[in-house]
C-alpha positions as CSV (number, residue, x, y, z in Angstrom):
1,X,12.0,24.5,-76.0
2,X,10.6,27.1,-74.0
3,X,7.2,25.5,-73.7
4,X,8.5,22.4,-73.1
5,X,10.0,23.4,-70.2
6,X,7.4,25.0,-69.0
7,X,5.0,22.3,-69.2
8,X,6.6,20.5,-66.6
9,X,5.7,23.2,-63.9
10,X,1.9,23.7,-65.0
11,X,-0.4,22.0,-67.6
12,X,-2.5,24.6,-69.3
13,X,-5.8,23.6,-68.9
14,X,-8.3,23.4,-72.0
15,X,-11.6,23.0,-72.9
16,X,-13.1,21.0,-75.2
17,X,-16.6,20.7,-76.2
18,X,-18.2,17.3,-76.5
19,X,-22.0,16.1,-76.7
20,X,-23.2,16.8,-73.1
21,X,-21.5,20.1,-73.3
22,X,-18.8,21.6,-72.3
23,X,-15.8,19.8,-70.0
24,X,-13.0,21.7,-68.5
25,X,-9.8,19.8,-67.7
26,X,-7.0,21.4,-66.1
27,X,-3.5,19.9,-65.2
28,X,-1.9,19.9,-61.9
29,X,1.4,21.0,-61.0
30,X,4.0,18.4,-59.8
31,X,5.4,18.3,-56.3
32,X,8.7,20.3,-56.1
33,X,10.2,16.7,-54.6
34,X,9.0,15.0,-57.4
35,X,10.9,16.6,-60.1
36,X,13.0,14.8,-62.8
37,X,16.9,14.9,-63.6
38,X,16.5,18.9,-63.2
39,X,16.1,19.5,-59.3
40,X,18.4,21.2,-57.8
41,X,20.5,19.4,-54.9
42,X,19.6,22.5,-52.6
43,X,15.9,21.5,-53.7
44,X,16.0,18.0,-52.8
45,X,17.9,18.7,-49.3
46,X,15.0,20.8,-48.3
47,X,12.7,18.1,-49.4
48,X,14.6,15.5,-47.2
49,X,14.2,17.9,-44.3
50,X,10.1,18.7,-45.0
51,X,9.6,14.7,-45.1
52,X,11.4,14.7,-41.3
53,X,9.3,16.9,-39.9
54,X,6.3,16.3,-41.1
55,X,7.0,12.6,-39.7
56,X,8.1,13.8,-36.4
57,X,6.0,16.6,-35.6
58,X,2.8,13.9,-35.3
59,X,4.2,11.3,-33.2
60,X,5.8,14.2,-30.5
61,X,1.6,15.6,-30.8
62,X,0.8,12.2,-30.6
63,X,3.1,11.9,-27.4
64,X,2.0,15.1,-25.9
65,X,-1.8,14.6,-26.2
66,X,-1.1,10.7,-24.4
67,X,1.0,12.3,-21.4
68,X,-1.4,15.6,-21.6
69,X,-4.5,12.7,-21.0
70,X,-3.0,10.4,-18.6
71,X,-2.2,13.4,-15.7
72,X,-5.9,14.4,-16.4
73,X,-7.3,10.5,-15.5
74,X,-4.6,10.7,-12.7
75,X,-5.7,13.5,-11.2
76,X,-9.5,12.6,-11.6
77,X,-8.7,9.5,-10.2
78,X,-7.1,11.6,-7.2
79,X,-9.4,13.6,-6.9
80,X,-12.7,11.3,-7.0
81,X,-10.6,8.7,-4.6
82,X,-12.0,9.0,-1.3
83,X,-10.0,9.8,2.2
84,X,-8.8,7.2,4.1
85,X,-9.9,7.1,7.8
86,X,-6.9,6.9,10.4
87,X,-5.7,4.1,11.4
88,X,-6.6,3.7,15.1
89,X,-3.7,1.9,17.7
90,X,-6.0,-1.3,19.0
91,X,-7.0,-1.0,22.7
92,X,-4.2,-3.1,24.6
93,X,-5.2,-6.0,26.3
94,X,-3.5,-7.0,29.5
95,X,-3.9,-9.7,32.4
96,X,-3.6,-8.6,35.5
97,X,-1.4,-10.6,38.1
98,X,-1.6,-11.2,41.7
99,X,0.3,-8.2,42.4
100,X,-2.0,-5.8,40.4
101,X,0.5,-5.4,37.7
102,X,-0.6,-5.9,34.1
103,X,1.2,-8.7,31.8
104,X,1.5,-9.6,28.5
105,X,2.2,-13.0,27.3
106,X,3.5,-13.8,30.9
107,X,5.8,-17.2,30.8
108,X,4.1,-17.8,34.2
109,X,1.1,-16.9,36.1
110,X,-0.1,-17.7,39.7
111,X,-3.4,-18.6,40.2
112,X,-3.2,-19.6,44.3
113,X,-2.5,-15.7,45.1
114,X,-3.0,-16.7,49.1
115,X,-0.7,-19.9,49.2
116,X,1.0,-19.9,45.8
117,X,0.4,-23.6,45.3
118,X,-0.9,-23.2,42.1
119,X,1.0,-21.8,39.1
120,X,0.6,-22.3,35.4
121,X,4.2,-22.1,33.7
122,X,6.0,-22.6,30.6
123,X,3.6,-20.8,28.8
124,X,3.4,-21.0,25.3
125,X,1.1,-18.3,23.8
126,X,-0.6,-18.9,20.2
127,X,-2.8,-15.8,20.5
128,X,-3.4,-12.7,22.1
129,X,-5.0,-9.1,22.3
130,X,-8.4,-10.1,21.1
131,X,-11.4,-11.2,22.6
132,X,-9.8,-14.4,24.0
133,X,-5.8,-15.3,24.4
134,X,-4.6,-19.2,24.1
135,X,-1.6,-20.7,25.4
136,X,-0.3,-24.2,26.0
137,X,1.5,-25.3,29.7
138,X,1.7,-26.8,32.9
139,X,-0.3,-26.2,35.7
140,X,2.0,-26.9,38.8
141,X,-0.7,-28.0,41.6
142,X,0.9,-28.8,45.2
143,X,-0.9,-32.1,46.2
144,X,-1.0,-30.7,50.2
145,X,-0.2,-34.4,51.4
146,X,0.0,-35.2,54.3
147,X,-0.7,-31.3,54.4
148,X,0.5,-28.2,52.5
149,X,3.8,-27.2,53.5
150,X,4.7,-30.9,53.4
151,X,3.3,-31.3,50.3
152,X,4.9,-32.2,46.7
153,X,4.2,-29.9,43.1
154,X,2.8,-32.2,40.2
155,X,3.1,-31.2,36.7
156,X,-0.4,-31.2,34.6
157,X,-0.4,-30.6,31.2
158,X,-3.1,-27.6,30.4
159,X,-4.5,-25.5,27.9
160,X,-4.9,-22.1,28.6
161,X,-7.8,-19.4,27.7
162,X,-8.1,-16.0,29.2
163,X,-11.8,-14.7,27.9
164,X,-13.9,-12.0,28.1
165,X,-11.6,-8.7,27.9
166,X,-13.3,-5.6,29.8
167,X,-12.1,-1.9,30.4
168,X,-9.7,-1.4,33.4
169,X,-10.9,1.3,35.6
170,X,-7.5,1.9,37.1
171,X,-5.9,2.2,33.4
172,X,-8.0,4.1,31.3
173,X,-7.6,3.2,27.4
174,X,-6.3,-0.7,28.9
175,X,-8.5,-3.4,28.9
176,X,-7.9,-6.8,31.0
177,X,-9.4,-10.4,30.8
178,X,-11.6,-11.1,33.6
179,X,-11.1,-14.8,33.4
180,X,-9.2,-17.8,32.8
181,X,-10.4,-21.3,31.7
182,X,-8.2,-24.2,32.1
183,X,-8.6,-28.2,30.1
184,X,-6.7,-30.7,30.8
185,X,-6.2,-33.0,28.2
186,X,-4.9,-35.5,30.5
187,X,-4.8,-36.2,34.1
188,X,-6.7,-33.3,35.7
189,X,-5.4,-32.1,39.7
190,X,-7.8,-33.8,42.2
191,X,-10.6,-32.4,42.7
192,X,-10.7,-30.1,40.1
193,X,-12.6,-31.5,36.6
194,X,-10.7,-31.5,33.4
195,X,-12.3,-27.9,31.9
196,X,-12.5,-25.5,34.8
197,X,-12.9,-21.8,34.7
198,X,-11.5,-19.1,37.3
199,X,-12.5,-15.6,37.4
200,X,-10.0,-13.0,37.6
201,X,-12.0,-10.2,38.6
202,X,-14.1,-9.5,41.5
């Protein structure tokens, strides 16, 4: 009985000789997890608790290394990444009135500074700030008949372009349009053609 039990732990290993020679064979020794009927329960508690880590212990490496990699290729990428140039406030662009003072979008604008009887109102601006500015309006033109002062303001339908945008010496870092070109899709005011263009600076 003792051997018997005993062969369960190790086989003893023998050698026998056949015709090449000689040929060792030796047994090997179970698993303590595998055992028959005869484990102990304290035995196969300590089995169930090897087999959980040895299943955890890889996938929290596993984890590790992945979060251990990805910060490195973040802060590569961090690294390598260039720096971004400032972003620069874009010169303002303004049109100066007849008073001197700068506008923006004005609703109205007087062209006739001497007489005043010619103003573009109701302005409706689709662009502004680069090199040209477009609105849509009317160009109220007195028709001076019999003269001036006697005279009645017609309504022209106009499109609106200030162009050419240059520095302003009186406000450094401002830039205003030097002039203004008016079309009129319609009637133009006699005697002006229907695409006329005004300076603004002189």
């Amino acid at each position: 009985m003792g051997e018997a039990g005993g062969g369960r732990g190790v086989a003893v290993g023998r050698e026998r000789k056949g015709e090449e020679g000689f040929v060792s064979t030796v047994g090997t020794r179970r698993h303590p997890c595998t055992g028959g009927a005869g484990v102990a329960r304290t035995t196969a508690l300590l089995c169930g608790v090897v087999a959980l880590v040895a299943a955890t212990v890889p996938a929290s490496a596993t984890q590790a290394t992945s979060a251990s990699a990805s910060a490195s290729t973040s802060a590569s990428a961090s690294a390598s990444a260039p720096a971004s140039a400032p972003v620069r406030d874009p010169v303002p662009v303004v049109v100066v009135d007849c008073f001197g003072a700068p506008q923006v979008r004005p609703a109205d604008y007087l062209l006739a500074c001497g007489d005043g009887n010619n103003r573009l109102v109701g302005l409706r601006w689709d662009s502004w700030g680069g090199q040209t500015a477009t609105a849509s309006g009317t160009d109220m033109v007195n028709d001076c008949r019999p003269y001036c002062a006697a005279g009645r303001f017609r309504a022209y339908p106009v499109e609106v372009t200030l162009i050419a945008p240059q520095a302003w010496p009186e406000r450094p870092g401002t830039q205003r349009y030097t002039s203004i070109r008016l079309v009129f899709p319609e009637e133009a005011p006699a005697p002006l053609p229907h695409d006329v263009t005004y300076n603004l600076v002189y």
